[in-house]
N, C-alpha and C positions, 0 to 999 in steps of 0.2 A: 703569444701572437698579438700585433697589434691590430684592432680595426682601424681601418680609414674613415675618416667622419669626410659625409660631405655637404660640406655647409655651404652656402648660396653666398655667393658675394656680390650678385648682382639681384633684386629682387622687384614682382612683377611692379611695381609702384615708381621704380627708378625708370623706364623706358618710357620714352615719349611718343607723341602721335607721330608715326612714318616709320619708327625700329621696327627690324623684321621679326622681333617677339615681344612689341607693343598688345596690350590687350587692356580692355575697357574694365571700370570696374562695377563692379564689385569683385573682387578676385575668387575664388569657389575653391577650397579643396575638396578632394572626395574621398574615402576609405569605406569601399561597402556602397553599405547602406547609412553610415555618417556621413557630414558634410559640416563642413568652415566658412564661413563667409568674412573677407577682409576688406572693410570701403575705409575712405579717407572720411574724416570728420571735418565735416565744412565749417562746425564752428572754431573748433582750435586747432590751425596751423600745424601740422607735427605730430597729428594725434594720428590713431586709428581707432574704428571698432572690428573688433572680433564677436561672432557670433557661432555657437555650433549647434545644429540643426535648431530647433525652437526654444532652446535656454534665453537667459538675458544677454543681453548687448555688454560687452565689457570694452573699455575707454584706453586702449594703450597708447605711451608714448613710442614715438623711434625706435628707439634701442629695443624696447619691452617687444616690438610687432616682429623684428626684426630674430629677434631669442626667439619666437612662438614661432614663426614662419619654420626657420630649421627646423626645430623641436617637431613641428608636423610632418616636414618632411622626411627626417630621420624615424617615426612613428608610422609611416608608411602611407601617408598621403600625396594627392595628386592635386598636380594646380589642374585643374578641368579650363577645356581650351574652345 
């Protein structure tokens, strides 16, 4: 049997202010009593960090936010809204 993957092809960072599933960031997943935090990095253009609950801040580009973002939500995280 095959599983269905379902990967996000559109993701919270791509909507803009006035989409009717625009939301402000920092982005939050939640699993539990863990939690993700996804902001944009104001110094480099294209970046993000990731943060989960009080570890270090790790520096992704695009693609890398973009692989973790799935990766959470196939792991069984919530974008908290």
């Amino acid at each position: 049997m095959s599983q269905e993957n379902k990967l996000a092809e559109t993701f919270p960072w791509d909507y803009k202010f006035g989409d009717e599933n625009f939301q402000r960031e920092p982005w939050i997943l939640n699993k539990g009593k863990q939690n993700v935090t996804i902001e944009k990095s104001l110094d480099n253009k294209g970046f993000f960090y990731v943060q989960k609950n009080e570890e270090r801040r790790l520096s992704l580009n695009h693609l890398q936010i973009k692989s973790t973002y799935n990766q959470l939500i196939q792991f069984g995280y919530k974008l908290q809204k």
